[in-house]
N, C-alpha and C positions, 0 to 999 in steps of 0.2 A: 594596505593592499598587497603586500610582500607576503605578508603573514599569511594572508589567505590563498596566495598562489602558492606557497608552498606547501601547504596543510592539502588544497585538492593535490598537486601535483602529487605529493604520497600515495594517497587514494588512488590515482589512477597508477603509478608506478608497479603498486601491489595488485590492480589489476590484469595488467600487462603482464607482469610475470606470471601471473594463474594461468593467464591465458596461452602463455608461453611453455607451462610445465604440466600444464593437466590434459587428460584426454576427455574427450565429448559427456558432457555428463546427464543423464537421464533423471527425471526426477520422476515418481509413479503418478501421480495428479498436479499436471500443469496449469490445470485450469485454478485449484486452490491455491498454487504458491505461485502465480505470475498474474494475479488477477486479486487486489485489494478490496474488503468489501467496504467501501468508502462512497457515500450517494456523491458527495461535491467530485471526490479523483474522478469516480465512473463519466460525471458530468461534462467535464472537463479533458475528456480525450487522453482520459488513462497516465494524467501527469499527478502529480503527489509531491517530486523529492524535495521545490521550493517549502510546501506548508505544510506534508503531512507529516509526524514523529513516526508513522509505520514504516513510510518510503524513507527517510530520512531520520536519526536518530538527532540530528543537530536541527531539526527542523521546530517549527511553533512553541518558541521557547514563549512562556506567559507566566506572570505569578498568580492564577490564577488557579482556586479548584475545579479541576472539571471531571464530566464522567460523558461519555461518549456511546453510544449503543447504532450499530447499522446494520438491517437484516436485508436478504438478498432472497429472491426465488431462486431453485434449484436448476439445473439445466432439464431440460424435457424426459432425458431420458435418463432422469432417474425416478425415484419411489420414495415418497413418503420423508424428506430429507428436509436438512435448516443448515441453512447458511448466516452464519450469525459476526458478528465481531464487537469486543467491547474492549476498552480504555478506560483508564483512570491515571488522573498525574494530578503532582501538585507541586510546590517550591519548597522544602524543608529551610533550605537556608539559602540566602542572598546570591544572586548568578548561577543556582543550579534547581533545576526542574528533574523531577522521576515519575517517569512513568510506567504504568504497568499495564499488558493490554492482551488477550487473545480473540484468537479468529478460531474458529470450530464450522467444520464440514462434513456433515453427516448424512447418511444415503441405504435406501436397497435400491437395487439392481439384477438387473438380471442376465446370467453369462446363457442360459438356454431358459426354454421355454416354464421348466419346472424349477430351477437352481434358483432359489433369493440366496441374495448374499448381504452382506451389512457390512458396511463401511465406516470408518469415523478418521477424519482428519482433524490435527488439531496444534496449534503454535500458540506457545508462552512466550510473551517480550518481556523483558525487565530491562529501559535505555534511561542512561543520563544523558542529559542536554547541559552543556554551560556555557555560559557566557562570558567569556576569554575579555574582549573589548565591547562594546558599545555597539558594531555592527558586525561583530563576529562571532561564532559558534560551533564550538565541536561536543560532539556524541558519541556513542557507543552502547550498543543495546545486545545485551546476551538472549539467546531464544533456544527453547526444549520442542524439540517437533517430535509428534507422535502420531500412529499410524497404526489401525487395527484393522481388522480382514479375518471374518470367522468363515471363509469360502475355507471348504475342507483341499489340502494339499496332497497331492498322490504323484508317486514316480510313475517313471515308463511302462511300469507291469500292473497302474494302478491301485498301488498299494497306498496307504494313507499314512502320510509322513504326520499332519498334523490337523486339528481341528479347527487353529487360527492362524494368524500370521500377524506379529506384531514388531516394526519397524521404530527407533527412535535414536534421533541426532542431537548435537547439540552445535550452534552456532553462534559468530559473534557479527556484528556488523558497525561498521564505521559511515560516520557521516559528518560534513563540514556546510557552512552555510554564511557567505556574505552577503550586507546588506550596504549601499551605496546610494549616499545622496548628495547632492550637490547645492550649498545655500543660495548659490542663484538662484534654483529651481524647485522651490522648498516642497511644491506639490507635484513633485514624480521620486518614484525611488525604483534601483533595479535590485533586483535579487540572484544572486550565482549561485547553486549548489550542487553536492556531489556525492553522491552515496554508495559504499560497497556492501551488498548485502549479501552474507554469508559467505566472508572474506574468511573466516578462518572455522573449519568446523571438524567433528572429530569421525571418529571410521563409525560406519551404520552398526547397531547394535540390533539384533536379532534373535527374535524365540519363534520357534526352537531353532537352535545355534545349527542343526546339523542341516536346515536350508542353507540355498549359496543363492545371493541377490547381488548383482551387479550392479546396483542403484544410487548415486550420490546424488546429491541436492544442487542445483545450480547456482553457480556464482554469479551479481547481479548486479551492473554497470550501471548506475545512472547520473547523467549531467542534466542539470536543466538553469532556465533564468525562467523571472518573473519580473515586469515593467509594471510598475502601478503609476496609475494617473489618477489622484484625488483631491477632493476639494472639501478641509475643514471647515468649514463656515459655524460660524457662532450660532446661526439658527440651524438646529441639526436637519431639521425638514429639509434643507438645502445642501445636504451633504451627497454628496455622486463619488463611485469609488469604484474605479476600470482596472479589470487586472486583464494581462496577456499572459498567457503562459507558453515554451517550451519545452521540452523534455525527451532526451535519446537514452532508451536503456537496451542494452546488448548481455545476453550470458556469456561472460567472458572466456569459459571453457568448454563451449560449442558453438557451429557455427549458422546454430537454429534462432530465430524470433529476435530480430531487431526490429525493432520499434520505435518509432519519432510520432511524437504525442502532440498538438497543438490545443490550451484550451485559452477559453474567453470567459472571464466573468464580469458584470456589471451587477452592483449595488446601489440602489439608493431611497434616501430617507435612513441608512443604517438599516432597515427592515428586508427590505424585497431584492432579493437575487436571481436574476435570469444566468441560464451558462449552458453553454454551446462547444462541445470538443470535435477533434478530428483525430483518428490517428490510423497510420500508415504500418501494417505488420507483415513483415517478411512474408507469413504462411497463408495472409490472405488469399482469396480467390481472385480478390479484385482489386481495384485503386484504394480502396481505405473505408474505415464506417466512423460515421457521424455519430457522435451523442450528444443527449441533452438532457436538462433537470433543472429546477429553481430549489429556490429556498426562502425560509423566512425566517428573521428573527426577530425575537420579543426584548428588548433592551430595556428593563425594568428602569435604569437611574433613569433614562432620556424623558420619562414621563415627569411632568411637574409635581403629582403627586405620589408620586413611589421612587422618587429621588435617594431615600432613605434606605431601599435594597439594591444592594450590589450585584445582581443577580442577570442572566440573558440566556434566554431559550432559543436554539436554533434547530428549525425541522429542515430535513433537505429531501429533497428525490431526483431519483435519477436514471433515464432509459439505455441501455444498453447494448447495443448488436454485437455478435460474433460471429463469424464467417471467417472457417478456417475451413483449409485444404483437411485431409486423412494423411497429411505425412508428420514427422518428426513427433513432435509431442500430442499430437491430435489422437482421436479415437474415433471408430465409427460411430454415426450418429453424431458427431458433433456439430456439424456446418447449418449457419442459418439459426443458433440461438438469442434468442433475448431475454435479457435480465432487466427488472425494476428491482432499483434499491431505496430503500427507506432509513432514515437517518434521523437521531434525535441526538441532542449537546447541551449539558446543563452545566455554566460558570459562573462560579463562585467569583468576583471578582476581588481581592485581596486590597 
């Protein structure tokens, strides 16, 4: 327990000080890099850092193969756009897991009536996950963000500096994750964890160099727990598996969009997932928006005939509100979006 108090208290030490030495920091699409496209997060009231490896680099350590795919609708007011994210991880060697995953957000739009313009967002993770103890886990995931904008550029007299504009960072993020259980109580366990995302990243790189953008990436707090309440029973039809979820994330170096996350998820038979989120954002209009989404999964051994493949298909969905103000990281036209997210996950079980 020591171990893991001190491992978060780092993480947030080094957040403290960001937050202590940096000035307010803008990122040019908030809604792609404060917004997972994950159907179970979405579901679940915008929390992640307990299970997912994107929020959390320490987070769903498994020896397992797997490959993950979740697409998303675009906001209303954009054109012809995919919102996409894909993963892949696997365990090379004993106590450590790599994963590799991008997100891509792509768009027209339009600044006036005749102007399309073409957009493309896009983040590469490459994180380790290891397994320090038995209910302990630290991470670390580097990520290449990139950012194109063929909207033509022109100074104050109009003139045209350039034809595109293309942005690119690099990032590192840390993440830690304890697990706690108590042998009296063999069916609950809680879960702590603590993620700094893009704790350390390098100056904005820029074509052509002779624009000046004022743009950094936000630094990105998050603490959460997870309480499960489940019941192993030998006849798996009678397994039931309640998770509660948590979650507060803050940009450590502004004093825009904190967030406190609550979700629910209930499983059972191993198969069917209902899940119900809440979560409360600084920029909302109002008290908070509700989300929701199920899931299903196909657990190929649980069958008496297909015992022999180690294999489990999980489909999720997930509905999504947004209602934000036009201040801070917002745009016109934003308030009153919904998103459904669609999610597929295929493990290899080792």
């Amino acid at each position: 327990m020591k171990k893991i108090i001190l491992v978060m208290m780092v993480i947030l030490s080094g957040a403290l000080y960001s937050q202590a030495k940096s000035e307010p920091a803008h990122t040019y699409e908030d809604l792609f890099y404060l917004r997972s496209v994950s159907a179970r997060m979405e579901a679940t009231g915008l929390t992640g850092v307990t299970y997912n490896n994107w929020d959390n680099p320490a987070a769903d350590y498994n020896e397992s193969i797997s490959f993950k795919f979740n697409y998303s609708n675009n906001p209303n007011y954009y054109d012809d756009g995919a919102y996409y994210f894909f993963d892949a991880g696997f365990s090379p060697i004993k106590n450590f897991r790599v994963n590799l995953a991008y997100e891509n957000l792509s768009h027209d739009y339009y600044l006036f009536e005749f102007d399309e313009n073409k957009e493309n967002n896009t983040v590469t993770k490459l994180s380790v996950n290891s397994k320090i103890l038995d209910n302990l886990f630290f991470g670390i995931s580097g990520n290449y963000y990139f950012y194109k904008n063929d909207s033509n550029v022109t100074d104050v007299n109009g003139e045209e500096l350039a034809s595109e504009v293309k942005k690119t960072y690099w990032t590192v993020d840390f993440g830690a994750l304890y697990e706690y259980t108590n042998s009296d109580i063999p069916n609950q366990k809680l879960t702590f964890a603590a993620s700094y995302q893009n704790a350390i990243q390098t100056d904005l790189e820029l074509e052509p160099s002779k624009l000046s953008y004022d743009n950094e990436l936000p630094a990105i707090l998050k603490l959460g727990t997870t309480w499960n309440l489940f019941n192993n029973d030998d006849n798996w039809m009678a397994d039931y598996n309640l998770k509660l979820h948590y979650q507060y994330r803050t940009l450590t170096d502004s004093s825009l969009r904190d967030m406190n996350s609550f979700g629910l998820e209930y499983t059972q038979y191993d198969m069917l997932t209902a899940r119900l989120g809440y979560y409360i954002d600084d920029e909302a209009k109002d008290d908070g928006q509700f989300t929701y989404g199920f899931g299903i999964a196909i657990p190929f051994n649980k069958f008496d005939n297909l015992k022999s493949i180690p294999l489990e298909i999980r489909l999720d969905y997930a509905h999504l509100d947004i209602n934000q103000s036009e201040e801070g990281f917002t745009f016109e036209g934003r308030e009153n979006e919904t998103f459904d997210t669609f999610g597929i996950e295929l493990r290899y079980n080792l």
